[in-house]
C-alpha positions as CSV (number, residue, x, y, z in Angstrom):
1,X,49.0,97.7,170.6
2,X,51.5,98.5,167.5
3,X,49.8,99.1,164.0
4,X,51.9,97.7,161.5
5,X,51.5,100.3,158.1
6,X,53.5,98.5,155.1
7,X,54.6,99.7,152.3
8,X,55.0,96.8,149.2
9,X,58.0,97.0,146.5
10,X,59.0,94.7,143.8
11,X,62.6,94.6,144.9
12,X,65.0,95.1,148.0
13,X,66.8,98.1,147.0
14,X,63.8,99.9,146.3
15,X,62.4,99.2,150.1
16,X,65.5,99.8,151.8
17,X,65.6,103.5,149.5
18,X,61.8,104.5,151.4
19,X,63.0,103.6,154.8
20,X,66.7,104.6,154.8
21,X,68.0,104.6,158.5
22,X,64.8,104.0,159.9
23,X,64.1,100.8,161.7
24,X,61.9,98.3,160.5
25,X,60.7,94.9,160.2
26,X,60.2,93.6,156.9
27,X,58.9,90.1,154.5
28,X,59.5,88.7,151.6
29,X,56.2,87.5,150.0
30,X,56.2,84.8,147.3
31,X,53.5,84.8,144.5
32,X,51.4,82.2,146.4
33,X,51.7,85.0,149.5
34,X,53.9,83.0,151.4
35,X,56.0,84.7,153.4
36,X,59.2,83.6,152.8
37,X,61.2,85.5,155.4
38,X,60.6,87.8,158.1
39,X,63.2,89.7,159.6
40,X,64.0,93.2,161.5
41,X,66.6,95.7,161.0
42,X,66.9,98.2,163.8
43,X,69.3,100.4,161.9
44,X,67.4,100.7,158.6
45,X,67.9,98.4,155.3
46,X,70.5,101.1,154.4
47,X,72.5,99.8,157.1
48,X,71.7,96.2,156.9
49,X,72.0,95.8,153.1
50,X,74.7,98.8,152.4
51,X,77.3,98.3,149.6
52,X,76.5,95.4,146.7
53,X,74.5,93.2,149.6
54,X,71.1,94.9,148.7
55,X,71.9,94.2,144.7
56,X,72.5,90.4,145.5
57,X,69.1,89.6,147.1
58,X,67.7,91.3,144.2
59,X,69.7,89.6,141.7
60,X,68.7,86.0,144.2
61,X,65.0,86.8,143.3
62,X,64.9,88.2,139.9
63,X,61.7,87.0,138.0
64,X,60.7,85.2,140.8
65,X,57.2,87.4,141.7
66,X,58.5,87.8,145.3
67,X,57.4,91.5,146.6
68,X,58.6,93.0,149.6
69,X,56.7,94.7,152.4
70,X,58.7,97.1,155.4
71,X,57.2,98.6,157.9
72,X,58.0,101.1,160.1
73,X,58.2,100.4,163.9
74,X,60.7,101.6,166.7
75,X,64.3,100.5,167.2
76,X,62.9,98.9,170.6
77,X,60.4,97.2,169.4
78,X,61.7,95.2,166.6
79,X,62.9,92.6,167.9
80,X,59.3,92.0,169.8
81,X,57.4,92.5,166.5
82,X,59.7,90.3,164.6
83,X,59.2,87.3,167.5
84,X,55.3,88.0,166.8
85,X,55.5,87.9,163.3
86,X,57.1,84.6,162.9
């Protein structure tokens, strides 16, 4: 069993500045709490959404309500938690 803790933030950047390097799975929620997507990074958000990438998405969902929730899980397992979250 694999308890998920997340941690919520109102944009990208500020989600992929908590978990640095670490690996993770992470969502996009909407303001009806849809998720809108779901998605791993083994590497970290730092890697995944390095240079201006990270500023984009948050620029894509400016004013829009959307939060974003990362959790912490290991490398080898996020691919396996992703498949079970979608």
């Amino acid at each position: 069993m694999v308890i998920l803790n997340w941690s919520r933030f109102s944009s990208l950047i500020a989600g992929r500045n908590a978990v640095g390097p670490n690996a993770c799975v992470y969502a996009q929620r909407d303001p009806q709490g849809c998720a809108v997507p779901v998605s791993k990074a083994g590497g970290g958000l730092a890697r995944r959404y390095h240079g201006g990438t990270g500023y984009a998405l948050d620029a894509a969902m400016h004013q829009s309500g959307n939060l974003v929730f990362v959790a912490l899980v290991p490398a080898e397992l996020c691919l396996a938690i992703e498949e079970a979250l979608i």
